[in-house]
Backbone bond lengths (Angstrom), bond angles and torsions (degrees), N, CA, C in turn:
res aa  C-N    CA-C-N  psi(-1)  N-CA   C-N-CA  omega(-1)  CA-C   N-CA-C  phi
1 X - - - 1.456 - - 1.528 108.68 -
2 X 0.880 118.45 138.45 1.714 138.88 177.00 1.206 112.86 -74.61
3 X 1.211 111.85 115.13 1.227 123.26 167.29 1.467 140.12 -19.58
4 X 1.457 143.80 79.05 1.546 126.41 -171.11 1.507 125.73 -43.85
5 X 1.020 151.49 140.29 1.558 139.12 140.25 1.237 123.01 -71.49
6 X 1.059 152.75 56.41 1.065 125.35 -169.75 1.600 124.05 -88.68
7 X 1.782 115.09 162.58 1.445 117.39 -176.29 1.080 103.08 -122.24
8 X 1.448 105.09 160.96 1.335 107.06 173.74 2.142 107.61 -97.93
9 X 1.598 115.02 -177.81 1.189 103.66 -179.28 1.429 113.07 -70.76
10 X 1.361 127.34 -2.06 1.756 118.61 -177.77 1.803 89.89 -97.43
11 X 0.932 133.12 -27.18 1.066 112.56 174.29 1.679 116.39 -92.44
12 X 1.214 104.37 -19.59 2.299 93.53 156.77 1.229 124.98 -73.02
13 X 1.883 111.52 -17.24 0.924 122.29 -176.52 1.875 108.86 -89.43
14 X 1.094 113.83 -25.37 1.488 106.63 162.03 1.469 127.59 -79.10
15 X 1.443 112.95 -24.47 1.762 135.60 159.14 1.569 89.64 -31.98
16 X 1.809 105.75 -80.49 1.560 120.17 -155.55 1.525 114.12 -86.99
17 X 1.606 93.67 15.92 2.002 85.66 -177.39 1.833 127.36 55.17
18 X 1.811 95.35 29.33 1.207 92.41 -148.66 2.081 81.98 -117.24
19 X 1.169 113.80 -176.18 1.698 122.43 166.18 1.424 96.59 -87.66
20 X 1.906 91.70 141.02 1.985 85.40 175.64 1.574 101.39 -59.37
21 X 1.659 116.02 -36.15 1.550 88.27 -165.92 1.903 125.12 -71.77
22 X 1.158 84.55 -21.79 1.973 81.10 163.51 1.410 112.11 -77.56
23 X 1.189 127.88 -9.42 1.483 125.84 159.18 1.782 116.76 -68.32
24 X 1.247 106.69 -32.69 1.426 118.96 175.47 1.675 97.90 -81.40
25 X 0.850 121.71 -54.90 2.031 118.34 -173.19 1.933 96.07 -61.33
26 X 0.573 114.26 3.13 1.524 110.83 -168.11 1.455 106.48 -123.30
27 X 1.542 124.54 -22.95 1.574 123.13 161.37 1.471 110.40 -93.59
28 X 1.515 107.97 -48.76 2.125 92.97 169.49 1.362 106.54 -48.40
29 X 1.591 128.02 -33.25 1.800 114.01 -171.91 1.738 118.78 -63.60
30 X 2.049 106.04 -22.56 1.128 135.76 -146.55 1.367 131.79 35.07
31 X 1.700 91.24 59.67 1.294 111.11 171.28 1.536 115.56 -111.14
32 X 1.519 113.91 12.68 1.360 114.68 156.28 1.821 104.16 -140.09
33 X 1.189 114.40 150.90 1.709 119.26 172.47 1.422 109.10 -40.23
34 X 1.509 144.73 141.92 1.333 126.70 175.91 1.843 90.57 -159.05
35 X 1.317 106.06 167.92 1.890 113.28 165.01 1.204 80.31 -179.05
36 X 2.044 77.67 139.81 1.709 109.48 169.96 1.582 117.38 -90.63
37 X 1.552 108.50 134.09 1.256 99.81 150.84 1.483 122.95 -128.49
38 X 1.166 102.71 136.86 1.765 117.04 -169.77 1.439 115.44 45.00
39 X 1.516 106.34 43.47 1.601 129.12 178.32 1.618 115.73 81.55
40 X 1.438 108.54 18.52 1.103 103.90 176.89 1.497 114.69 -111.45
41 X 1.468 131.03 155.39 1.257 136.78 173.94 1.745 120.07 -65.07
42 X 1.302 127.37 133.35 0.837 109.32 -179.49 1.790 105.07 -148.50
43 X 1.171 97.53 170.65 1.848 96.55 177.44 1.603 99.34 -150.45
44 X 1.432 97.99 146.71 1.309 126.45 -154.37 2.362 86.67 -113.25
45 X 1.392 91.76 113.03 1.498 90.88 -178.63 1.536 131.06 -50.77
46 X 1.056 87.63 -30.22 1.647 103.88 -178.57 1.531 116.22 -98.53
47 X 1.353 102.13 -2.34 1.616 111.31 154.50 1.509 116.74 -62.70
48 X 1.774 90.48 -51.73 1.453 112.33 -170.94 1.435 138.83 -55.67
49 X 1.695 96.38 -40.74 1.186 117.82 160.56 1.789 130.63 -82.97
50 X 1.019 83.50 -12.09 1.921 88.47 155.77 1.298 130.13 -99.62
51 X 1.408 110.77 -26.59 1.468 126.94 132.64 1.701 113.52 -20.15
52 X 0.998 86.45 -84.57 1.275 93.25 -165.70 1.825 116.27 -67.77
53 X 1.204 129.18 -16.30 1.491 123.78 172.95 1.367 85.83 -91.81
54 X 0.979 147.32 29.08 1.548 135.70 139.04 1.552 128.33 -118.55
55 X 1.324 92.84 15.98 1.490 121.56 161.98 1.569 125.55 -93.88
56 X 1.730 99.88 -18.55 1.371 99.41 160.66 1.515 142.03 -53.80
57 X 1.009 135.10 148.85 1.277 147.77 175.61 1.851 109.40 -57.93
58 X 1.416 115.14 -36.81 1.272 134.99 177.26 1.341 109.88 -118.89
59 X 1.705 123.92 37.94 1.318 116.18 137.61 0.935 117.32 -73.46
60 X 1.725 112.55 175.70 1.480 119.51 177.63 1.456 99.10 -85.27
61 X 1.922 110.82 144.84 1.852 97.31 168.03 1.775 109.94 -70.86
62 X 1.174 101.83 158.42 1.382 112.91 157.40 1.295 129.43 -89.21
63 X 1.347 140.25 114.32 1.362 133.02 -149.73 1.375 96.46 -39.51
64 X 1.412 129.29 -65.53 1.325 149.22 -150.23 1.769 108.98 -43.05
65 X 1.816 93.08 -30.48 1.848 92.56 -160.61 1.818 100.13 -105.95
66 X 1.905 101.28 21.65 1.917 109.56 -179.08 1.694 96.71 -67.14
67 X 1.112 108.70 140.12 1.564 130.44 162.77 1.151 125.68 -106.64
68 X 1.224 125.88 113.03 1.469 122.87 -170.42 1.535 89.67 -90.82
69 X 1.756 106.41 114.17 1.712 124.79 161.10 1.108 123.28 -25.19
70 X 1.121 118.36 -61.44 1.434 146.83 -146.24 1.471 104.61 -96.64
71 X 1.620 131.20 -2.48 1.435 117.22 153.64 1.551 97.78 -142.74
72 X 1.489 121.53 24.96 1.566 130.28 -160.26 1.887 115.62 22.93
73 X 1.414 101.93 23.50 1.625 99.89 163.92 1.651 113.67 -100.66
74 X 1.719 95.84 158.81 1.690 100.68 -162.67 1.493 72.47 -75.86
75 X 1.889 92.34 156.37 1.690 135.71 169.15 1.541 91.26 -66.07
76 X 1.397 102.52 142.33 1.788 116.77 159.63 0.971 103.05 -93.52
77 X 1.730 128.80 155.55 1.324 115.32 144.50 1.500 141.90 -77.52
């Protein structure tokens, strides 16, 4: 089994230039990868970094995250 990395939120929060605690408001929303252990926040590196190349501007969309413009609700399939 492969090794985990894991970070804590001051260190995702220095990744994203961000406060750990807006790093924490941003995984309870699950708008970033996160897992608890023994009530604590945690991030899995290789969550993070795939996270994040799909945070690019020039990723590919994922059908799932299409927005139909024209009533700003997500497309069904």
């Amino acid at each position: 089994m492969a090794a985990i990395e894991l970070l804590t939120p001051d260190e995702v929060g220095e990744l994203l230039r961000l406060s750990a605690n807006r790093v924490v408001v941003l995984a309870r929303r699950g708008e970033i990868p996160f897992l608890t252990i023994d009530g604590h926040v945690r991030f899995d590196a290789k969550d993070i970094e795939d996270w994040l190349r799909y945070q690019r501007s020039d990723a590919p969309i994922l059908p799932e995250k299409l927005v139909d413009v024209t009533t700003r609700a997500e497309a069904t399939k």
